[in-house]
N, C-alpha and C positions, 0 to 999 in steps of 0.2 A: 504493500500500500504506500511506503515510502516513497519508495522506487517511482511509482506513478505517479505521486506530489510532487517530486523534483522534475519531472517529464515534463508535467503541468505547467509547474513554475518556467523551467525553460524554454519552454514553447510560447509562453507568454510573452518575456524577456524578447525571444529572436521576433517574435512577430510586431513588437513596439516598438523594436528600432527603423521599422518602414509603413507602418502604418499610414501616413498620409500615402507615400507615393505607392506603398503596395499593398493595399488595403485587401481584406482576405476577398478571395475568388472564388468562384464557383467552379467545380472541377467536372462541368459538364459540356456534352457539344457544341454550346449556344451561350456563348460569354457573352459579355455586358458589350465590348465594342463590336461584335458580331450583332448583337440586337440593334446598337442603335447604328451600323450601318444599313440593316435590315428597315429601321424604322426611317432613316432616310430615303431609302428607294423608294418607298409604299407612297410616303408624303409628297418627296419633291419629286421625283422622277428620276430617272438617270441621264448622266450628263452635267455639267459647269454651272448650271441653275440656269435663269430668265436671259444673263447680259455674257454674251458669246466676246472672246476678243476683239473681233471685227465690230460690233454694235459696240460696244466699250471707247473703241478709238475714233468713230465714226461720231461716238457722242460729243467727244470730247474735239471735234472737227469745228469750225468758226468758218462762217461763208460771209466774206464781205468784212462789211463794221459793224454789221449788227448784229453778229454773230447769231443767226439765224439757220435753225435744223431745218432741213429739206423733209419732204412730204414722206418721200419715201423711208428715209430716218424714223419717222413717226411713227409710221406705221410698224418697221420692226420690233416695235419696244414694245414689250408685254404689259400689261396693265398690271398683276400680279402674278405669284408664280406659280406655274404649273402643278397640280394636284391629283391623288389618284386617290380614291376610296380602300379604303383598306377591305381585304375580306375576308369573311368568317374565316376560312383555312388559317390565313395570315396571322389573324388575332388570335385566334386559336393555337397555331404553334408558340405566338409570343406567351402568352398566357403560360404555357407547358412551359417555355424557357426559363420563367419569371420563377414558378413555384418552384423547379427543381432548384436553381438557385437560394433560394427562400430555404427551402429543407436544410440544403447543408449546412448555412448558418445559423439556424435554429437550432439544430442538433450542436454544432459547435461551440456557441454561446451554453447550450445545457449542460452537455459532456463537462468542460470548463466547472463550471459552479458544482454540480454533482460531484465532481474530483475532491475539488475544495469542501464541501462540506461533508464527504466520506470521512474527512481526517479530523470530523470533532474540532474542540473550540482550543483548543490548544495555541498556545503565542507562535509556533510557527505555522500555523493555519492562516493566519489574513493574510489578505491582499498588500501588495506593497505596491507604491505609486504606479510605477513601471507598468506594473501588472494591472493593475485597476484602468489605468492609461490603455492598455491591451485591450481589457474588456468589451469597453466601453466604444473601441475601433469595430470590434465587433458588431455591438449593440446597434451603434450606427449605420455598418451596412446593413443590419438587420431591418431596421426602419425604412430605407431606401428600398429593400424589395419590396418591403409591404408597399408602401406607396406606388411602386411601379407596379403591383398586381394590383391596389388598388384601381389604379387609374386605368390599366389594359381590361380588366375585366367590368370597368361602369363605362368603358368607351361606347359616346352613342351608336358604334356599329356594332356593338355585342348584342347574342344572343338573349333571349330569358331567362335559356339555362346556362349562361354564362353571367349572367348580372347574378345569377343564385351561388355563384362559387363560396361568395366572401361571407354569404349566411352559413352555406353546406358545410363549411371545412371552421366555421368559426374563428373567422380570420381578426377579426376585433377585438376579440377577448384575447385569442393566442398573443397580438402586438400589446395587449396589455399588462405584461405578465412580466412580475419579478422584474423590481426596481434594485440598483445597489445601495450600498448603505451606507457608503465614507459618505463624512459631510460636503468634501471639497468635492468629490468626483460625483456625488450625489446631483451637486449645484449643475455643474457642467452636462450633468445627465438630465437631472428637467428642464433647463435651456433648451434642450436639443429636443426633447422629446415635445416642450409645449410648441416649438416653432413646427413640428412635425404633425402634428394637431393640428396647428393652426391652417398648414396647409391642407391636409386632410379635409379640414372643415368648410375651406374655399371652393377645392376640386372634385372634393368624392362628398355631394349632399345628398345621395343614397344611402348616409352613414351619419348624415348631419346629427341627429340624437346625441348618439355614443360618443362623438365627438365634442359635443355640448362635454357631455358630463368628464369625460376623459380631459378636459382642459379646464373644467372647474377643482377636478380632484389635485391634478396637478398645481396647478394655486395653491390652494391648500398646503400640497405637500411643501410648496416654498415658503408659503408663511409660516408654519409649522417649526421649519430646522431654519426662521432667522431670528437671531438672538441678539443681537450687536445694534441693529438699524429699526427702529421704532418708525421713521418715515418709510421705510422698504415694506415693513412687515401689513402696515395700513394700507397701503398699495397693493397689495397680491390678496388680503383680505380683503378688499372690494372687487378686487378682479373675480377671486374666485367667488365671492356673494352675485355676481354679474352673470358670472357663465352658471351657476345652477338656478337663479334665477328664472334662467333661457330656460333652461332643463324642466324645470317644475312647472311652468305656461305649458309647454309640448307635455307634459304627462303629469296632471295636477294630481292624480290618486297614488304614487311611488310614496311611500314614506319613508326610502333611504333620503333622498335628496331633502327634504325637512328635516331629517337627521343631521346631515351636512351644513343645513343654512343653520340649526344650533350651535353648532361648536362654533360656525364665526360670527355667531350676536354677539358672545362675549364681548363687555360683562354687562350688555342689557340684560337683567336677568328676567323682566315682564316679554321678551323677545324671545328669548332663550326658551324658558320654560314654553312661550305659545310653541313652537315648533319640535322641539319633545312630544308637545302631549300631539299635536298635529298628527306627527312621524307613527303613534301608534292608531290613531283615530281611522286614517284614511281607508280608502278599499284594499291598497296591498300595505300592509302597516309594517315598519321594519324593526322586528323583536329586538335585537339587538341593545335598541332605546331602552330597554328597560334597566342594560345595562349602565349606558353611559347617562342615564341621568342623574343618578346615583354620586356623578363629581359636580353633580350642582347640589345635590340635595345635602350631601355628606358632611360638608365643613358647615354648613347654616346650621342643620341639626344639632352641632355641641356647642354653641356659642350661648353664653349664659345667658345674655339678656340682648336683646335688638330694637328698635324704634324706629328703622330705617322701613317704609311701605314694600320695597320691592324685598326684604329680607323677612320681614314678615309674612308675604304673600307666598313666598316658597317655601319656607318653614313650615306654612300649614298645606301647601300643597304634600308637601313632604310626609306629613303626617298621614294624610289621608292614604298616599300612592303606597306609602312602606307600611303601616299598618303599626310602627315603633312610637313609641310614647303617647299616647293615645289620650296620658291623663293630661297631656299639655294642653290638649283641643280645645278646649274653651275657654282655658285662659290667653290663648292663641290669637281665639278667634274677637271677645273683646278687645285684643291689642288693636287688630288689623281694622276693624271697622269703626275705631275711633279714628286711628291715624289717615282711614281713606276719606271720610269726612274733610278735613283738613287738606291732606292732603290734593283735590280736586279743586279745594281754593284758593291755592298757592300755585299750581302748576298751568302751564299755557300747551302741555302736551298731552292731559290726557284724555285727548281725541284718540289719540295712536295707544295711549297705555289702555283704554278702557275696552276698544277692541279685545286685547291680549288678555288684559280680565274678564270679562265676560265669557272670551271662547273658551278657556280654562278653565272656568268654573262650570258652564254646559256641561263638559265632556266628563270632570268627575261627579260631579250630579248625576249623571248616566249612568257614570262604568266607563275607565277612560279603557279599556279595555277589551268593550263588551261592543258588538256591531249593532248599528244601529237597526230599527227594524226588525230584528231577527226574533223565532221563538224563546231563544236564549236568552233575553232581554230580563231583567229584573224584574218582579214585580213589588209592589207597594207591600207587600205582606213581607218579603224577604227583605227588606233595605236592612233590618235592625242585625241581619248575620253574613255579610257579605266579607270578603277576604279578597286583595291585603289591606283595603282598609274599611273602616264601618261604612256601608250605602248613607245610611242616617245621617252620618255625622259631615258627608260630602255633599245633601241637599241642605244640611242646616246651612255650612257656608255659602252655596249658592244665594239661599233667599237671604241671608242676615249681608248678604253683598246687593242683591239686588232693590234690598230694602233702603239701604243708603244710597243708592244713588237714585231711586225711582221715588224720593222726597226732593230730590233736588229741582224740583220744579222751574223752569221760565231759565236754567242754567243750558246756552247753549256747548256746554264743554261736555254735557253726559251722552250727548244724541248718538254718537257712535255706537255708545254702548247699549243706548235704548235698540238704535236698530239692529245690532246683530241679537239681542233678546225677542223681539217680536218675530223676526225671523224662526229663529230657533223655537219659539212656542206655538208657533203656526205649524209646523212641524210635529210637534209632541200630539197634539191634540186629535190627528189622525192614527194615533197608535196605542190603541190598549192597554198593549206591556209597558211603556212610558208613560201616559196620560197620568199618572198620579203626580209628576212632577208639575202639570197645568194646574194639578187641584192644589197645589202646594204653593203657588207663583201670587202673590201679592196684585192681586189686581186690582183692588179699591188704590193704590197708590200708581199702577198703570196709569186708572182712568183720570185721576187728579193731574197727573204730565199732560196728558193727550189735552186735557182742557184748555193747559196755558198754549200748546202749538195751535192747536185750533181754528184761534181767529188772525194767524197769519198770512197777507196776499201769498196766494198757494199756485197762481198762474202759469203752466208751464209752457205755454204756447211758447215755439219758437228757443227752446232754449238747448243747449248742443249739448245730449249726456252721458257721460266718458262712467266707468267703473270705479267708486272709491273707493281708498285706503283698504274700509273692512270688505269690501268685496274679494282682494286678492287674498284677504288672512280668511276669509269664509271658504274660497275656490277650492274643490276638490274634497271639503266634506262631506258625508251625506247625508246629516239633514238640513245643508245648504243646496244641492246641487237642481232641485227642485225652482229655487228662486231667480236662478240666471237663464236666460234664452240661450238657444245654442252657440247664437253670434256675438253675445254680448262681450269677448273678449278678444275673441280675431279679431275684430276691426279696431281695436283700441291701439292706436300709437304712442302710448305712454312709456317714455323710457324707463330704465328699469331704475335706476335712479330719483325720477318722480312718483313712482307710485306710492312713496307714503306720505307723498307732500301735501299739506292742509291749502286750498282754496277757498276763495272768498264765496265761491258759490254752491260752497259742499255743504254750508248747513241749509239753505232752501232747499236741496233738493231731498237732504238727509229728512227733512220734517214733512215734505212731500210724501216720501217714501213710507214713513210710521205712521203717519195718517192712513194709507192704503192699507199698509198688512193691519192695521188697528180695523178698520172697515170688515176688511174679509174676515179677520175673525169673529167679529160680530155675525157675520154672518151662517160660519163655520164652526160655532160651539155656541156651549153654555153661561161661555166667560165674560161676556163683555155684552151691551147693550148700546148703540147710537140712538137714542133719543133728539129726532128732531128738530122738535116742538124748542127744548133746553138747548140745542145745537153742544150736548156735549155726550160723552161717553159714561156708561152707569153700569154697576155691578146688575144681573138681572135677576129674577128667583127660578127661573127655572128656565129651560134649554131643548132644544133637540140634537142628537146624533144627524151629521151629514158627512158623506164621503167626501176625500179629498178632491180639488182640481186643479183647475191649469191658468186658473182665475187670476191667479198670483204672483206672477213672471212679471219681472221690470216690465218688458217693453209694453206689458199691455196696462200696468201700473201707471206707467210716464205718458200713456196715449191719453187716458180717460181724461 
């Protein structure tokens, strides 16, 4: 086994010392300069290109003083140069040339690492510069086939079953695999690998997805190992908040990628926490989260005493999620909705924090855990034995949260938070297994808000309606995905940048909106009564069951 570590080691060595000019080869019929004189011939033609010596010297000919080209001049001169269509055979054999090349460095690059880590962690086991410098020659032509199969096999003269290669053989996943791990050869390894992405993302958008998210993880991973540069490290943390941003629009139900946009909220912890509990809420929820929230939860948990809103709001999150210190809960929870009192009269943001509290409190009021809809669903009788944490004690915080701010009447800083609760109650109310949480919701203090929006000009004639803030922190729940039309966020050109920016015209439209789902649930339960005559909203005594409908979609909300 020695014997083969030092074989390893030397072949590393001989191959670093030419790496640029003799970068590893493929040891097959069909080398790299046999291809791209192959791909010359197919493209330009054969022969000296468009401008023969004769037309060359002839151009460069002067008649007279006015140095004027004769007709016949003209006419030789090609407009562009000659082209020939590639054809299936052609692409075809390229194709076969690309991948066998591809295999040998693939296996090369494996063999390599396999060797090295046959020999256990021993001090003569790592890499040394030399050798890491070798690797990474590797690596790089390894990235070069991919991308020349990519591009040879999505070329628009390829087949169907030639477009299916790079799914068939799992070509995406394969080039994503096994990063190294020195810090310095690391650096120089995501450079290479996010410009290789980058282009990937330009030329192969048949892969555009995975390539979103493969250059956001890469971010990451650069933010991640900088330690020194506090302006670098803010830099690649919005990059990579940028590109899964991308990722989470193209596939709003993934709850890895809300996994990912957690770790770089830090240290919004009302940010942090929404996209945790998001990560498990969604259609594909990524288990994982239940691990890593655990480094948000873990340090707030032993801390003796706190006063801080966002430290206390996780604490009891905390409590409820781990099911650990149980006797804290209510002393907890009087800390937290004192200080949120308060705190909503001092702050000018929490538009954007009351979203993150509210969706947070829905989901463990639920079951952050538990799918929405489902037989499985809790009921009312079971809340008082639920595991890891009490059901009971995670509706209590819901309503003693919604009770403080659904007092705050004629305050337009709560409406965020009012509209993603009406939403979500509009919601509950169609579903048996939940519906006890409707019967549990504070509505004499609903109808008291809805009074003071009321008698505001509510006019929407003519006015241009983009998605707010709590729109994209609602997108991909379900029991939001009900409230958005299918179009209502392709057409949005909102950078990704402005989506949590506050406009002057988001609370008319925000109070537009809570008037409407306020309406349909008058119309849709037991809960709420519009009395005309009073032009306000009133607790009613009694109710009928009606099935859900489609009544309640923005665009038909913002028409009426």
């Amino acid at each position: 086994m020695q014997k083969d570590a030092n074989s390893t080691s030397l072949s590393l060595k001989q191959e670093n010392s030419h790496t640029d000019s003799q970068s590893p080869k493929r040891s097959t019929q069909v080398t790299r300069q046999e291809r791209n004189t192959e791909f010359s011939r197919v493209f330009h033609g054969k022969g000296r290109g468009p401008w023969s010596e004769d037309q060359a010297t002839s151009r460069q000919t002067t008649h007279g003083h006015n140095n004027v080209v004769t007709d016949y001049e003209i006419e030789k001169i090609f407009k562009q140069p000659r082209t020939r269509p590639i054809s299936q055979r052609q692409l075809a054999f390229e194709v076969k040339g690309i991948y066998a090349g591809l295999l040998i460095v693939e296996n090369k690059c494996i063999e390599v690492i396999s060797a090295q880590n046959a020999l256990g962690d021993g001090a003569n086991t790592k890499f040394n510069n030399e050798q890491w410098q070798a690797l990474i020659s590797w690596r790089r032509t390894l990235l070069y086939e991919y991308h020349d199969f990519f591009l040879a096999t999505q070329h628009p003269s390829s087949s169907p079953a030639m477009r299916r290669l790079a799914s068939k053989y799992a070509m995406p996943a394969r080039m994503w695999h096994c990063l190294p791990a020195s810090l310095e050869h690391m650096l120089t390894f995501i450079y290479l690998a996010y410009a290789m992405m980058a282009l990937l993302y330009e030329t192969v958008p048949a892969f555009k997805y995975t390539w979103i998210e493969c250059l956001g993880d890469l971010a990451r991973y650069r933010m991640a190992i900088e330690d020194d540069n506090v302006g670098d490290y803010e830099v690649w943390t919005e990059v990579s908040r940028g590109w899964y941003s991308k990722a989470s629009d193209k596939a709003p139900t993934i709850g890895r990628l809300y996994h990912h946009q957690a770790i770089l909220a830090r240290p919004n912890a009302f940010q942090q926490l929404f996209y945790y509990g998001k990560s498990l809420c969604v259609t594909t929820p990524f288990l994982p989260t239940r691990d890593s929230i655990q480094t948000l939860f873990g340090p707030i948990m032993f801390e003796q005493r706190t006063t801080s809103i966002q430290h206390l709001f996780v604490l009891i999150n905390a409590i409820l999620f781990t099911g650990k210190m149980p006797e804290r809960f209510e002393s907890v929870l009087q800390d937290f909705t004192k200080t949120l009192d308060i705190h909503i009269r001092s702050t000018h943001r929490f538009q954007e924090q009351g979203y993150y509290i509210g969706i947070t409190a829905f989901q463990q009021a639920k079951g952050i855990n538990e799918p929405f809809g489902q037989a499985a669903a809790i009921t009312e009788a079971e809340t008082s034995n639920t595991t890891p944490a009490s059901q009971e004690d995670a509706i209590k915080f819901a309503m003693a949260t919604h009770a403080v701010i659904f007092k705050r009447t004629g305050d337009p800083n709560v409406l965020s938070y009012v509209l993603t609760t009406l939403v979500f109650m509009r919601y509950v109310i169609f579903f048996p297994e939940i519906e006890y949480l409707a019967r549990r919701f504070p509505w004499n203090l609903a109808s008291s808000l809805l009074y003071k929006i009321i008698d505001f000009p509510h006019s929407s004639k003519g006015a241009d309606y983009r998605p707010l803030p709590e729109d994209y922190a609602m997108r991909g729940l379900p029991w939001a995905d009900w409230y958005f039309p299918n179009d209502w966020f392709s057409n949005d050109k909102t950078e990704d940048e402005e989506k949590g920016l506050e406009a002057a015209a988001m609370e008319h439209e925000r109070k537009i909106r809570i008037l409407a789902l306020a309406y349909q649930i008058t119309r849709d339960s037991r809960y709420l009564r519009y009395d005309k005559d009073a032009r306000q909203f009133i607790i009613p005594e009694s109710g009928v069951e009606i099935k859900p409908d489609d009544t309640m979609r923005i665009d038909i909300i913002l028409s009426n």
